[in-house]
C-alpha positions as CSV (number, residue, x, y, z in Angstrom):
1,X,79.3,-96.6,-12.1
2,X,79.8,-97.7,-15.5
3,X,83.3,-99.0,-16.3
4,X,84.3,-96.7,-19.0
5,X,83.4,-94.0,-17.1
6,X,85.4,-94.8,-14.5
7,X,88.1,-95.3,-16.8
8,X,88.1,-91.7,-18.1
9,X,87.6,-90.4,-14.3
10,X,90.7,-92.3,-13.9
11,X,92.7,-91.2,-16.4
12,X,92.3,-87.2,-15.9
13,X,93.2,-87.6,-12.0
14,X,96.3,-90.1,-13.0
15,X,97.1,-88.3,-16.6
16,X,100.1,-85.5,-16.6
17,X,98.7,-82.5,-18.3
18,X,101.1,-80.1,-20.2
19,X,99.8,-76.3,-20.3
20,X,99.1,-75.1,-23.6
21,X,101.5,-73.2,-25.0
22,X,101.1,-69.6,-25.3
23,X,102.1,-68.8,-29.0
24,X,101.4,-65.3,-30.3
25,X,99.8,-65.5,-33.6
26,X,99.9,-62.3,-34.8
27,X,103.7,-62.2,-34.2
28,X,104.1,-65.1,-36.2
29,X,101.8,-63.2,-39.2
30,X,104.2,-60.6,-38.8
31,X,107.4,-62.4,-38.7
32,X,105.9,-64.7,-42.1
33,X,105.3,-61.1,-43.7
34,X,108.4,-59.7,-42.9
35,X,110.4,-62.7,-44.2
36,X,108.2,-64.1,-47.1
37,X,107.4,-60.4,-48.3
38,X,110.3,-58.2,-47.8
39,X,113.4,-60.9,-47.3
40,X,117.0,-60.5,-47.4
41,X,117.9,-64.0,-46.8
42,X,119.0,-65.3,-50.3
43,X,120.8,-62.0,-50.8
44,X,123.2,-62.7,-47.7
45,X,123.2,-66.2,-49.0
46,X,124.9,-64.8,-52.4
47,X,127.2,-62.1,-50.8
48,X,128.9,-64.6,-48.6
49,X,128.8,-67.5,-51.4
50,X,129.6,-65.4,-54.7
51,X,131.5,-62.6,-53.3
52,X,133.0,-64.1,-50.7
53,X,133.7,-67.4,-51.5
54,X,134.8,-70.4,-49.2
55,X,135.5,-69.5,-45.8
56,X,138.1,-71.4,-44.6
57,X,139.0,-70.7,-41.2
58,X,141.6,-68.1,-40.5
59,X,141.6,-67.8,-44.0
60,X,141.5,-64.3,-45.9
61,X,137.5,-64.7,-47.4
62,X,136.9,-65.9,-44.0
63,X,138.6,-62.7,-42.0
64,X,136.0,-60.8,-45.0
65,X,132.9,-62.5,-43.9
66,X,133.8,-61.8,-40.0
67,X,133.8,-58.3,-40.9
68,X,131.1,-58.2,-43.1
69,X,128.5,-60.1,-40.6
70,X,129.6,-57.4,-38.0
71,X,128.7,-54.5,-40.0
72,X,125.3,-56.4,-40.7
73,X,124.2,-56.9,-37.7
74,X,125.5,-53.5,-36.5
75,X,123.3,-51.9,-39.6
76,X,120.3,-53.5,-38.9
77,X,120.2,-52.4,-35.2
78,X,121.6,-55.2,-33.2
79,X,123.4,-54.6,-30.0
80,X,126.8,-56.0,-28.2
81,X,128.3,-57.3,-31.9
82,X,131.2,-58.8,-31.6
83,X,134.2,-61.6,-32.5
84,X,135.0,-64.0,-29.7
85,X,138.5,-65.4,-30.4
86,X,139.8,-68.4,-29.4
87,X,142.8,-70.4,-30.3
88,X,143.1,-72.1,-33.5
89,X,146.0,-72.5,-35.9
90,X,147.2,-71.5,-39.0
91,X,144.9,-70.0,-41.8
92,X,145.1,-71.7,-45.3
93,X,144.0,-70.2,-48.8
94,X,144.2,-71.5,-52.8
95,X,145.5,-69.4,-55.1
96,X,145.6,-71.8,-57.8
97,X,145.7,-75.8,-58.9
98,X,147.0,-77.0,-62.5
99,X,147.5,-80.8,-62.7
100,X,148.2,-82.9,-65.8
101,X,149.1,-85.7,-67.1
102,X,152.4,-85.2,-69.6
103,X,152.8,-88.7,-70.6
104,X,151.9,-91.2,-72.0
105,X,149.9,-88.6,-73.1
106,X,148.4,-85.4,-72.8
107,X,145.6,-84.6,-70.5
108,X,144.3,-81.5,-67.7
109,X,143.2,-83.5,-65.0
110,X,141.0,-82.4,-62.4
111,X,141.9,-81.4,-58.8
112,X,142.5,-79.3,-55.8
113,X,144.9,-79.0,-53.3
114,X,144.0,-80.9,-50.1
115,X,144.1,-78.3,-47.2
116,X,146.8,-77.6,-44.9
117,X,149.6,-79.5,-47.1
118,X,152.3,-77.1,-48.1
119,X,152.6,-75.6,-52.3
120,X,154.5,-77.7,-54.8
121,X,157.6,-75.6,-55.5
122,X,156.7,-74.1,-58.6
123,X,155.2,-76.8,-61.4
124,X,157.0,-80.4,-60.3
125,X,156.8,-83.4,-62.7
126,X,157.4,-87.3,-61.7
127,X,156.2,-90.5,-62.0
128,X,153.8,-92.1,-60.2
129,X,153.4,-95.1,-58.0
130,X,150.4,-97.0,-56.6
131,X,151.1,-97.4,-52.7
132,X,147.8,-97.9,-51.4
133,X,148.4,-96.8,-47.5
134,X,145.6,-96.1,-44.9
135,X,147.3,-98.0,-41.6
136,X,150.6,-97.4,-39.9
137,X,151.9,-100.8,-40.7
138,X,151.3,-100.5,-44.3
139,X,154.1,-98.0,-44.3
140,X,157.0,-101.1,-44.0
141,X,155.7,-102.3,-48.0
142,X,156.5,-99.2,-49.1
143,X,159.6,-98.1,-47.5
144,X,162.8,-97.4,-50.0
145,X,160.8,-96.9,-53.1
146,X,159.0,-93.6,-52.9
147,X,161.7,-91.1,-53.3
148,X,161.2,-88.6,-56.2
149,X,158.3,-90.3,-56.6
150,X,153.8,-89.1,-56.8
151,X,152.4,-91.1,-54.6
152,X,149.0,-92.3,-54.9
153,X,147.9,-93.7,-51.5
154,X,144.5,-94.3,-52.0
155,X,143.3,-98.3,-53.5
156,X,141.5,-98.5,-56.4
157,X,137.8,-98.8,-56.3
158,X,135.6,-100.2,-59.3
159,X,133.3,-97.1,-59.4
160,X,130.1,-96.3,-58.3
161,X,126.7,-94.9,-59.8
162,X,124.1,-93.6,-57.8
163,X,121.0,-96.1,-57.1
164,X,118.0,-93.2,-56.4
165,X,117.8,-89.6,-57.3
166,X,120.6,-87.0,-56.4
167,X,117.4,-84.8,-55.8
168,X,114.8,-85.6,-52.5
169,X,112.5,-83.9,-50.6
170,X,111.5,-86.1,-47.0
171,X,108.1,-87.7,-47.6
172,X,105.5,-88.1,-44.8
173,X,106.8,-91.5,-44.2
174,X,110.4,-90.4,-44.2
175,X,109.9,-88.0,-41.4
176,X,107.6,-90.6,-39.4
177,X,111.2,-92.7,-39.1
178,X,112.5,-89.9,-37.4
179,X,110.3,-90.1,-34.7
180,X,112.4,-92.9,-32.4
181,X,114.1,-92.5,-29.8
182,X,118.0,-92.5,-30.2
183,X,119.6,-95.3,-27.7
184,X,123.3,-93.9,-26.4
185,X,126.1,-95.5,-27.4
186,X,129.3,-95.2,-25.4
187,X,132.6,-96.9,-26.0
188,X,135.1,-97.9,-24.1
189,X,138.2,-95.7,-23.7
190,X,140.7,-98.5,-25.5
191,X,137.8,-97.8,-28.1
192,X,138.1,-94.5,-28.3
193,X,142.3,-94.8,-28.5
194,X,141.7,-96.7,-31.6
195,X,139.7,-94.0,-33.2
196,X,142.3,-91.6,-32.0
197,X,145.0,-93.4,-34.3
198,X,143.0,-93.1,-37.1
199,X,142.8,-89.6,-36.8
200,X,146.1,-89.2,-36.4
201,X,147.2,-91.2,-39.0
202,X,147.3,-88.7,-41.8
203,X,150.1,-86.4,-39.8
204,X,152.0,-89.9,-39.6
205,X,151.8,-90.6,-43.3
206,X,152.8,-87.2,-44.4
207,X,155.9,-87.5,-41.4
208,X,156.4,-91.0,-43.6
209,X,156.5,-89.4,-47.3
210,X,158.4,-86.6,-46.2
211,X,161.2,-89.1,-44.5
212,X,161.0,-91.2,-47.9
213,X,161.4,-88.3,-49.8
214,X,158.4,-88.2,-52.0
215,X,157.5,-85.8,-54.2
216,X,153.5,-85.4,-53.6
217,X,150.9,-87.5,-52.6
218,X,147.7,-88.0,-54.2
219,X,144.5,-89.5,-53.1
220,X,141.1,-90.2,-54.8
221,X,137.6,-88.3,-54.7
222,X,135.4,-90.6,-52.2
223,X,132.9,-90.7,-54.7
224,X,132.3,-90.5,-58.4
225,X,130.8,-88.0,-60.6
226,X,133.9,-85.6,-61.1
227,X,133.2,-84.0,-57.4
228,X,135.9,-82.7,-55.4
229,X,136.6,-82.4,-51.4
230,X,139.9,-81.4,-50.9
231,X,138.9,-81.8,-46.7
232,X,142.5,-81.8,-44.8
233,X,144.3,-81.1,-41.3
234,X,147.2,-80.2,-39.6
235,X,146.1,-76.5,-38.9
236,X,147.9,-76.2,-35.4
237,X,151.4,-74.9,-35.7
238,X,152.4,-78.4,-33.9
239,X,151.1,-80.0,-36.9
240,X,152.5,-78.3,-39.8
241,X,152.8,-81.0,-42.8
242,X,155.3,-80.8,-44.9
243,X,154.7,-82.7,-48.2
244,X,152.3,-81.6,-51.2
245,X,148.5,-83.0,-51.6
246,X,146.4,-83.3,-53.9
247,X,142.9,-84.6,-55.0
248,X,142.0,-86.2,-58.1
249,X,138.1,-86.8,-59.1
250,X,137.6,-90.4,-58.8
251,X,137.3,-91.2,-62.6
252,X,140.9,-89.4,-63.1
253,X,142.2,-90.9,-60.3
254,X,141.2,-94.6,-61.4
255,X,142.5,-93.7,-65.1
256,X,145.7,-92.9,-64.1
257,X,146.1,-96.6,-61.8
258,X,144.8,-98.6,-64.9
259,X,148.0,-97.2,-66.6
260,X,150.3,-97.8,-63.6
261,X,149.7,-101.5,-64.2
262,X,150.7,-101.3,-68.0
263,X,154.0,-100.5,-69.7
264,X,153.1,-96.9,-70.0
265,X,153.4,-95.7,-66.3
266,X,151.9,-92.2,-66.4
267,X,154.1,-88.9,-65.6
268,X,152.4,-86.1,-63.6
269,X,152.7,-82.1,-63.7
270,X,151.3,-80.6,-60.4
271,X,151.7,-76.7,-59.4
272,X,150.0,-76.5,-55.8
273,X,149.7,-72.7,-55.5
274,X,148.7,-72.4,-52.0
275,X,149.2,-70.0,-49.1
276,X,149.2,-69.7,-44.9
277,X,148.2,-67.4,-43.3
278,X,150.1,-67.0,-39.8
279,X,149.4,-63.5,-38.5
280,X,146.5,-63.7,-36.3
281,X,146.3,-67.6,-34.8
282,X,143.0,-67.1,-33.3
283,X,139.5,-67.6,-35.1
284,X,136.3,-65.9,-34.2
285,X,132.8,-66.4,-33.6
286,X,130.9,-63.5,-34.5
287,X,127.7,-62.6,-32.0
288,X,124.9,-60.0,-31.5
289,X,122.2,-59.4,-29.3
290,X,118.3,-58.2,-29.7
291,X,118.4,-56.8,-26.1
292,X,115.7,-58.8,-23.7
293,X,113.4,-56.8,-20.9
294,X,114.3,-58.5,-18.4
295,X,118.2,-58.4,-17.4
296,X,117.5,-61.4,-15.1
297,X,115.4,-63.7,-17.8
298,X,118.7,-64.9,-19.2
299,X,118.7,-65.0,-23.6
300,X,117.8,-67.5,-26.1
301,X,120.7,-68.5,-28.9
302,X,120.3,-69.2,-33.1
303,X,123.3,-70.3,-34.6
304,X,125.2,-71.3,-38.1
305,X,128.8,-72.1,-38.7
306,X,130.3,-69.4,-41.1
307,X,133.2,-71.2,-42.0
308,X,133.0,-73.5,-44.5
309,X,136.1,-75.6,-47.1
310,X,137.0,-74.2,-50.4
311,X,136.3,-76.6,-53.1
312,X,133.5,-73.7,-53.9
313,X,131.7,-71.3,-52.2
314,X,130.7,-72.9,-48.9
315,X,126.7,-71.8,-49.9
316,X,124.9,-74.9,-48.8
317,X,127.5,-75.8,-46.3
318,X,126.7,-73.0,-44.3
319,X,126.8,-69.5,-45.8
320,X,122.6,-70.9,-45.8
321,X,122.3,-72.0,-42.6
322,X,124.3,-68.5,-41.4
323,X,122.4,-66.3,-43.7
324,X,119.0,-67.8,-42.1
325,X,120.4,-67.1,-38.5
326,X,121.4,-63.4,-39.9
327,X,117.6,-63.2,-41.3
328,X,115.8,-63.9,-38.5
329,X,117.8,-61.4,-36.4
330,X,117.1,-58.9,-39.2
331,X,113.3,-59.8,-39.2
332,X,113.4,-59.6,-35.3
333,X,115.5,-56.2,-35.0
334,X,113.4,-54.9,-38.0
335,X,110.0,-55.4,-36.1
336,X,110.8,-53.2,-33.5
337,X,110.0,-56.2,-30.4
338,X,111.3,-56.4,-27.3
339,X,111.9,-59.8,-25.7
340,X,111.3,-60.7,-22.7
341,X,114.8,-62.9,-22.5
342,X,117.9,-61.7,-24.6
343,X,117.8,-63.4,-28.3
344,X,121.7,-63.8,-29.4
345,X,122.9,-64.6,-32.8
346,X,126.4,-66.8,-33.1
347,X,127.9,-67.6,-36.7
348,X,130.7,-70.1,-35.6
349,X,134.2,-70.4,-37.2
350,X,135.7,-73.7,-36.5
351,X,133.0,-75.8,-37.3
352,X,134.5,-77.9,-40.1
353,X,137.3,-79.1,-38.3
354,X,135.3,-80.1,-34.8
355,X,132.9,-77.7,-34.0
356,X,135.4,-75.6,-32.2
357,X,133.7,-72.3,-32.6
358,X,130.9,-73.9,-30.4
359,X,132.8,-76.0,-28.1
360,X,134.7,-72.8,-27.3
361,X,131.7,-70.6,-26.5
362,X,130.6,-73.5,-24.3
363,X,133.6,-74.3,-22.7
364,X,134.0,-70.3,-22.1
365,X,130.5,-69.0,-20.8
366,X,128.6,-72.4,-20.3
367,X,130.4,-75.2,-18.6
368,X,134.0,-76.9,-18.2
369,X,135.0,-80.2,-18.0
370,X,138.6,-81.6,-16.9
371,X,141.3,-81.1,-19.2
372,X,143.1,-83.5,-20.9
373,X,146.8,-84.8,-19.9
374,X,147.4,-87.8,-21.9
375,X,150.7,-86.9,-24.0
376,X,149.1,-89.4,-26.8
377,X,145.7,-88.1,-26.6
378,X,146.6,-84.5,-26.5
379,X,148.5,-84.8,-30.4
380,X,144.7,-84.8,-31.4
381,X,143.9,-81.7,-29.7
382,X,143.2,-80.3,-26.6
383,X,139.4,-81.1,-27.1
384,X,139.6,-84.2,-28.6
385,X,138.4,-86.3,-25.7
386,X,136.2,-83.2,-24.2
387,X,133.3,-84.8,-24.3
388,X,134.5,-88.4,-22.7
389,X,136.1,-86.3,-19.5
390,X,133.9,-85.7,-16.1
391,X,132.4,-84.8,-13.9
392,X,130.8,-81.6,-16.0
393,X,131.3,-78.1,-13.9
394,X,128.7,-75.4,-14.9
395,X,129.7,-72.0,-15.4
396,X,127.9,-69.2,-14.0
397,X,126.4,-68.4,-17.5
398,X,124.9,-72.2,-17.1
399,X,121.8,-71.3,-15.9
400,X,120.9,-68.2,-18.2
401,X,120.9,-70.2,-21.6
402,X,117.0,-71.3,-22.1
403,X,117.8,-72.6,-25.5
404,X,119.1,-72.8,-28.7
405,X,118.8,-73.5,-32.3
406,X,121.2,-74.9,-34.8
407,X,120.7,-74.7,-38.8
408,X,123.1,-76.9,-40.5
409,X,121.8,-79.1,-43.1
410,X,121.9,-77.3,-46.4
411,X,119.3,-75.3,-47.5
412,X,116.9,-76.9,-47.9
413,X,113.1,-76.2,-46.1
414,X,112.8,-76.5,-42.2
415,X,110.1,-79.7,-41.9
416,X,110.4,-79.8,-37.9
417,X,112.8,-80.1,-35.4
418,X,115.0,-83.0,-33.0
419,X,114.1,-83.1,-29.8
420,X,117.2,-84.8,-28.7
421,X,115.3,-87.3,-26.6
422,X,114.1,-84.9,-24.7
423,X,110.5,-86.3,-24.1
424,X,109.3,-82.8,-22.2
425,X,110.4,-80.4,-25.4
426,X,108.0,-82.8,-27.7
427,X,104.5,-81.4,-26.5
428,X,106.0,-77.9,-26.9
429,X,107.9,-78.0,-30.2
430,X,104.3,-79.7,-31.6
431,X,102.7,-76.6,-30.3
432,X,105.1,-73.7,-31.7
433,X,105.0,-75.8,-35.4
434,X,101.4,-75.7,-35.8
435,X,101.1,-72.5,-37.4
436,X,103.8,-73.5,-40.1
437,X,102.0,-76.7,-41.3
438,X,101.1,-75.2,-44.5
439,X,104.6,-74.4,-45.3
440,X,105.6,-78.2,-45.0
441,X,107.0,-77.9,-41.6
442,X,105.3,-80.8,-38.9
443,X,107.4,-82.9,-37.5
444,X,108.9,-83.1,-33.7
445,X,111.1,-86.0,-34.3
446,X,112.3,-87.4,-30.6
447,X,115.4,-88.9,-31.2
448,X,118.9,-87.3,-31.7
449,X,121.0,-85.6,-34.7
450,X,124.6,-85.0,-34.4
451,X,127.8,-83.7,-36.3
452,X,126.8,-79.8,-35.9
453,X,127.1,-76.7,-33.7
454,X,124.5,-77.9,-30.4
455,X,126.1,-81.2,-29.8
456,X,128.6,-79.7,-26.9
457,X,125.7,-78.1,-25.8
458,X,123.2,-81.4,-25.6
459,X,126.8,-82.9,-23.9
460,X,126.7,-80.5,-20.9
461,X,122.8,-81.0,-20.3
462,X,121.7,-77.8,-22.1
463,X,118.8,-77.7,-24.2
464,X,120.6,-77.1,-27.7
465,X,118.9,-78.5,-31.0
466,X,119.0,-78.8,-34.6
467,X,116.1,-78.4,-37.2
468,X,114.9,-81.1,-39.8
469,X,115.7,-80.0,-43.3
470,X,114.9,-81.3,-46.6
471,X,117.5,-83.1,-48.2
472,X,117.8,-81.7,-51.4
473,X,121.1,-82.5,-53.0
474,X,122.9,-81.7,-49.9
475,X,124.1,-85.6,-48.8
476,X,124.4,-86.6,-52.7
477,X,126.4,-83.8,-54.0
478,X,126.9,-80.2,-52.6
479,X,128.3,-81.6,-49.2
480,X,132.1,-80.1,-49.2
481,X,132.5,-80.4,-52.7
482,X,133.2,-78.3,-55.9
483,X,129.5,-78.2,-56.5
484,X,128.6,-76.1,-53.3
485,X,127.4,-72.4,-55.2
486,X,124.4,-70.9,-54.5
487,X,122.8,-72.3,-57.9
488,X,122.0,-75.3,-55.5
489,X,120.3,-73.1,-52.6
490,X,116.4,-72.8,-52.8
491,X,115.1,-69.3,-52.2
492,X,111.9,-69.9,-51.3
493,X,113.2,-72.5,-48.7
494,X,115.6,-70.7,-47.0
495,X,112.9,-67.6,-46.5
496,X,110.5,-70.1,-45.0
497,X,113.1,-71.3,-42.5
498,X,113.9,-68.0,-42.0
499,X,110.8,-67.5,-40.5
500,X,110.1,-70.9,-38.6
501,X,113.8,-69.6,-37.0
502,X,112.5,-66.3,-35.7
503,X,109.2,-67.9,-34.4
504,X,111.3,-70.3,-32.2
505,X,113.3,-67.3,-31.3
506,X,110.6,-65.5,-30.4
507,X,108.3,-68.4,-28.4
508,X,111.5,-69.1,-26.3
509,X,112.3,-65.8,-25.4
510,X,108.6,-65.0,-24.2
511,X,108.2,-68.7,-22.5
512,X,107.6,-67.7,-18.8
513,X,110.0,-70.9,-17.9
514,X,112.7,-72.1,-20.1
515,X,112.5,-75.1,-22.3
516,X,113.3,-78.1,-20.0
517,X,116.5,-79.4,-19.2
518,X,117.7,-82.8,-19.3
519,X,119.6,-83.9,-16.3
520,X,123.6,-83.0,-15.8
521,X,125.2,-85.9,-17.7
522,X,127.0,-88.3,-15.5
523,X,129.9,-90.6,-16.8
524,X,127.9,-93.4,-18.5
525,X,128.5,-96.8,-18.7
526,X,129.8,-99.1,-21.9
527,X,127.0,-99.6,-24.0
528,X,128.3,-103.1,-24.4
529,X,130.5,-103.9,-21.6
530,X,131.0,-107.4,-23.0
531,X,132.3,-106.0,-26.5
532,X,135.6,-107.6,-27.9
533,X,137.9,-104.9,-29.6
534,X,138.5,-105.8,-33.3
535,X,142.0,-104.2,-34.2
536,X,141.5,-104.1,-38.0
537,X,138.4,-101.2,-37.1
């Protein structure tokens, strides 16, 4: 026998083979004419961005968009819609932000309240001082010689200007990148306690400037180009802060610490107009089913985070990502189907401040870990060290989640999916893309993405992923800022992920197994277990 031959006898008796995948092509033609040719998606996008506005959670606009989803999903035919609650904290709105500088000139300067600190009692005026302060120890420099006093605790930078384009679409050898696996990293708990100070530390320097008796504080825009973030904490009624915050655009922010160091200190006019909203303490995912055929098949899962912050109108960041979950079930319901698993539809609330809308439904249906006890560790939040506790106990709804599917990156197009090192999704992912390569959409990238709604559920074993998005101007500017409207959302992109969304759906639902598990995580071991702390991290 010739040696190649016996080479390729030997590698289909030793090879593992992976069944084809049975994807229904004329479903998908249907689904691509239902959401290409008679769409909805940009439409939601607008209501919830221009209408609506900013979602805060808890907060009036987003108490609107719970109600308003729920009546969507009830109108286009969807069953068992609801609002899960669970416990969150206070809700927080703007009604208005007026900042200027009265001497040694004249000037409107541009801002917004930063969330969660308390309204400026009417218009207050003061002078400034530089006290850079980011560490508890920088707090002793200071002390004495903040009283009356607008406090700017954020050091100076020199500027920045962008070095590439604002703008991007991935090329093919962007997305190739993707395709490594993502090594865990775990740290060690005195790790971890470090990062916990740092979170902590902006309830400790609002405790400090209230003590000192400051007026307001002030920080800078993390980057240039007039954008605004105006990101806070202290939501939890344990955590109420107590002095007046503010954001400045970097370039006013810099102008007004050149002055500091000349003879003409600059005097500041601030009216925070800002409101809480205390009645109701609990937030709520909002969720709706397309009814499976078989009760004992368990469902499939899409889901967006609804809420947003409030420096605009929360479109790319996610009234997108939830308006493409809302199409698909629209598309689905609209096609008259029936499923063989379940298909459920979650738009989470909590998101922004620790994917708590998630880590709740998890932690509620899916499975439970050991709570935390650590007086220290528990001023973060009760879910602070969620992930880092074990052994993992799986609900009785564990077993009855085949999979789910997260869009969160903006709105720009779908171009594949993570697999979240999950080497047995890969052949199968490949196979439910193929029909979508004309619309730009190839890639199974193996390794992980994180920061969004399926990380609790990766952390728990279950198969939870995220989609690869175009860029756009998502990372460079829309991201939290005063430039996220709908002007920066791309029709055509969010129909076509629409689409690629209700396919998955669909293929997952009909799979006669469900997508493939990774083991029950275990408590690993230190990445590094040599590592050195550094206490200036």
């Amino acid at each position: 026998m010739k040696l190649r031959l016996f080479a390729a006898l030997l590698l289909s008796t030793s090879a593992p083979v992976f069944a084809a995948e049975n994807v229904d092509r004329d479903m998908v033609n249907r689904i691509v004419d239902a959401g290409m040719n008679h769409g909805q998606v940009i439409e939601t996008t607008a209501y919830l961005s221009d209408r609506i506005g900013g979602r805060m959670t808890n907060s009036p606009q987003m108490r609107a968009a719970e109600a308003w989803t729920q009546s969507k999903f009830k109108a286009w035919g969807l069953s068992n819609v609801r609002a899960e609650g669970f416990e969150f904290g206070r809700g927080w709105s703007i009604d208005g932000i007026a900042v200027r500088m009265t001497a040694p000139r004249v000037l409107n300067l541009r801002a917004i309240p930063i969330a969660w600190t308390p309204p400026t009692p009417g218009a207050v005026t003061a002078g400034v001082i530089v006290a850079p302060m980011k560490r508890e120890r920088d707090f002793a420099k200071w002390r004495g010689k903040l009283r009356g006093k607008i406090v700017m605790v954020t050091l100076p930078n020199d500027g920045s200007e962008p070095a590439k384009s604002v703008f991007s679409r991935y090329a093919d050898d962007d997305l190739r990148k993707l395709d490594t696996y993502d090594q865990p990293t775990t740290v060690d708990d005195a790790t971890a306690d470090r990062g916990l100070q740092r979170r902590l530390f902006a309830a400790k320097l609002d405790a400090f400037l209230a003590a000192e008796g400051a007026t307001a504080w002030v920080r800078a825009a993390r980057t240039d180009g007039g954008l605004l973030f105006g990101e806070g904490s202290g939501f939890r009624a344990d955590d109420a802060r107590r002095v007046p915050g503010i954001e400045l655009t970097a370039e006013d922010y810099r102008r007004l610490a050149r002055l500091a160091k000349t003879d003409a200190a600059p005097t500041l006019e601030i009216d925070s107009r800002v409101r809480f909203h205390d009645a109701d303490t609990k937030a709520y995912n909002i969720i709706a089913d397309l009814p499976g055929r078989d009760p004992k098949a368990g469902y499939v899962m899409a889901g967006a985070h609804l809420d947003s912050w409030v420096a605009a109108d929360g479109a790319t960041d996610n009234a997108a990502g939830s308006a493409v979950v809302m199409e698909a079930a629209r598309i689905l319901a609209g096609l008259g189907v029936k499923p063989k698993r379940t298909i459920r539809f979650a738009l989470w609330a909590g998101e922004e401040q620790g994917l708590f809308g998630s880590l709740a439904y998890v932690d509620r249906h899916l499975a439970s870990r050991p709570p935390e006890t650590d007086p220290e560790r528990l001023k973060a939040g009760s879910y602070a060290y969620w992930t880092r506790s074990f052994p993992i106990t799986p609900r009785s709804g564990y077993g009855e989640l085949a999979a789910y599917f997260n869009l969160d990156n903006g709105s720009g197009k779908i171009r594949g999916i993570y697999a979240e090192n999950n080497a047995a999704a890969v052949p199968i992912f490949k196979e439910w893309l193929a029909p979508f390569a004309g619309m730009g959409a190839t890639t199974v990238a193996t390794g992980r993405t994180g920061s969004t709604d399926h990380v609790y559920l990766q952390s728990v074993g279950l198969p939870g992923y995220q989609f690869i998005q175009d860029p756009l101007d998502y990372p460079s500017r829309t991201h939290h800022t005063n430039l996220d409207t709908v002007d920066h959302v791309k029709a055509a992109d969010l129909r076509q992920a629409a689409v690629i969304m209700a396919s998955f759906l669909w293929n997952a639902a009909n799979r006669d197994a469900a997508l493939p598990k990774m083991p029950l995580p275990t408590k690993p071991s230190p990445t590094n277990p040599f590592a050195y702390p550094d206490d200036d991290e």
